[in-house]
C-alpha positions in Angstrom: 84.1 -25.6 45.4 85.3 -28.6 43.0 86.4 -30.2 45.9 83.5 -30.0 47.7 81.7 -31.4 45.0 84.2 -34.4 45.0 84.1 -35.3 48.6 80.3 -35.2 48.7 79.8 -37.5 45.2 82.5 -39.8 47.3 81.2 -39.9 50.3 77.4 -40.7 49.3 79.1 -43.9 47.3 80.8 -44.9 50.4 77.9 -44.0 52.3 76.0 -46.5 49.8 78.6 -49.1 50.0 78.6 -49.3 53.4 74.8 -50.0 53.4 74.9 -52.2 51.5 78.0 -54.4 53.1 76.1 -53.9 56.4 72.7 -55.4 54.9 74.8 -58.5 53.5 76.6 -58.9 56.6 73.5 -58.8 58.6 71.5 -61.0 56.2 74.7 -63.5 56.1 74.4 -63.9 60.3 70.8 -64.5 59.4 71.0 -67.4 56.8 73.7 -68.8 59.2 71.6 -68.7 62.9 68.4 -70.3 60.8 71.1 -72.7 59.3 69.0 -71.6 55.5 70.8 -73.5 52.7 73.3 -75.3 55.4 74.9 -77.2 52.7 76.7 -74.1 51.3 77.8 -73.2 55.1 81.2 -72.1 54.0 79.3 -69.8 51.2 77.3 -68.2 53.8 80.9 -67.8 56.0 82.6 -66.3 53.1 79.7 -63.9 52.4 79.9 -62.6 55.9 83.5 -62.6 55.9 83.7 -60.7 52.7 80.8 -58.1 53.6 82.9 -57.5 56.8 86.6 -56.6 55.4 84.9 -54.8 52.8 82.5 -52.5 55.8 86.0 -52.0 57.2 87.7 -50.9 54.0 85.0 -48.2 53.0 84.4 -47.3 56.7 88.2 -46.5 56.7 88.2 -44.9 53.4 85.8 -42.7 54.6 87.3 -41.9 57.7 90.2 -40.8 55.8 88.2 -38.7 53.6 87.2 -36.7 56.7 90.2 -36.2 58.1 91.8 -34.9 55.0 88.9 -32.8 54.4 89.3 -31.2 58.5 93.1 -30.3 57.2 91.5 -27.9 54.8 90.2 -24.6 56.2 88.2 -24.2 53.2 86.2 -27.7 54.0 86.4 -26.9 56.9 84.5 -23.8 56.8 82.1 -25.5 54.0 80.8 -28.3 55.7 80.6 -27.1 59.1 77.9 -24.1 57.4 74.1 -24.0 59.0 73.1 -26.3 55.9 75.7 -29.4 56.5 74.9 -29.0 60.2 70.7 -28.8 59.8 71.4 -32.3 57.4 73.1 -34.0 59.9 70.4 -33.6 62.5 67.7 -33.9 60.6 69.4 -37.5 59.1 70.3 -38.2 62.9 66.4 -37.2 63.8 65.3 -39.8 60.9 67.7 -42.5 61.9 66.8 -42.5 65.3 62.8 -42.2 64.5 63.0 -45.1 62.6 65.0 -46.8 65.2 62.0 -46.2 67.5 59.4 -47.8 65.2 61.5 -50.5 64.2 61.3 -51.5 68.6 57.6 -51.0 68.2 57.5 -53.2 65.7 59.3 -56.0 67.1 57.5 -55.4 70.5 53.8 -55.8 68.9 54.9 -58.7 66.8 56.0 -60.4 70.2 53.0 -59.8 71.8 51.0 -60.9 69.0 52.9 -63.8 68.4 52.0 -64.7 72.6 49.0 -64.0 72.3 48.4 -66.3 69.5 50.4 -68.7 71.0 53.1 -68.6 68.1 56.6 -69.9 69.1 58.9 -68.0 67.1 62.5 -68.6 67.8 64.2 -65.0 67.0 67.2 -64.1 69.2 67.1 -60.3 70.7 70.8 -60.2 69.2 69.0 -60.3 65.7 66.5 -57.7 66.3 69.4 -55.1 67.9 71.4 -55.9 64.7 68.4 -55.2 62.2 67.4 -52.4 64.3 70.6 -50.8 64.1 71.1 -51.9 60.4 67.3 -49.9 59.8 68.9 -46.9 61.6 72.4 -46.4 60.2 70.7 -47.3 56.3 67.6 -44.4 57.5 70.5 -42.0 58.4 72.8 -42.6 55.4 69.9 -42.4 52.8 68.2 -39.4 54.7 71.8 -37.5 54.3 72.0 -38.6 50.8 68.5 -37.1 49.6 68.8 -33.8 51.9 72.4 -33.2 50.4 70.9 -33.5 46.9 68.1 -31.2 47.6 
C-alpha cells in the first residue's frame, strides 16, 4: 500500500511538472511567432529549449515509473481496479470535452473576427498546440482531483 501511495504522490508531481513545461514551451513558441520582446530572442530560445529537455526528462521519468510499477503484480492488480480505470475515463472524457470547446472557441472568434472585419494573424499551428496543451493540462488536473477524492 506504501508504495502505492508513493507512485501516486510521484506521479501527480510529474503530472504537474509536465504541465507546466508544456505551458512554457507553448507560451515560448508564442513570444517567438509574434517576435514579443525580440531583443531577448536568444532568452525566448533558451526558455523553449529548456521547457523541452525538461518535458522530456519528466515524460521519461514517468514512463519509467510505469513500467516499474507493471513489474509488480501487486501494482499491477492496484491500479488496474474499477476505481483507477473509471479516473482515467472520466479524465480522458474531461480532456477531450474541453478539447471540444476549446475548437468552438476558436471557430466563433474566427467568425466574429470576419464578420467584424478584424484581421488577426493567428497561425492554425498555434491553435492545435493550445488546444492540445488545454487538453493534456484538463486531463492531468482532472486525474489529479479524482485520485484525491
Amino acid at each position: 500500500m506504501d508504495m502505492e501511495k508513493t507512485i501516486t504522490r510521484r506521479t501527480i508531481g510529474y503530472l504537474l511538472a509536465r504541465d507546466i513545461f508544456l505551458s512554457i514551451l507553448i507560451g515560448g513558441h508564442i513570444l517567438f511567432y509574434y517576435h514579443f520582446m525580440w531583443q531577448i530572442k536568444i532568452v525566448i530560445l533558451s526558455m523553449v529549449l529548456v521547457g523541452a529537455v525538461l518535458w522530456i526528462l519528466f515524460f521519461t521519468n514517468l514512463l519509467r515509473i510505469v513500467s516499474v510499477a507493471k513489474k509488480d503484480k501487486y501494482l499491477v492488480i492496484a491500479f488496474h481496479d474499477e476505481f483507477f480505470l473509471n479516473i482515467k475515463i472520466k479524465a480522458g472524457y474531461n480532456g477531450y470535452t474541453t478539447m471540444i470547446i476549446s475548437c468552438l472557441i476558436f471557430m466563433i472568434g474566427s467568425i466574429l473576427l470576419n464578420v467584424l472585419s478584424i484581421r488577426v494573424d493567428f497561425p492554425a499551428y498555434i491553435s492545435c498546440e493550445i488546444i492540445l496543451l488545454l487538453g493534456v493540462i484538463t486531463d492531468d488536473i482532472s486525474k489529479i482531483l479524482l485520485i484525491k477524492g
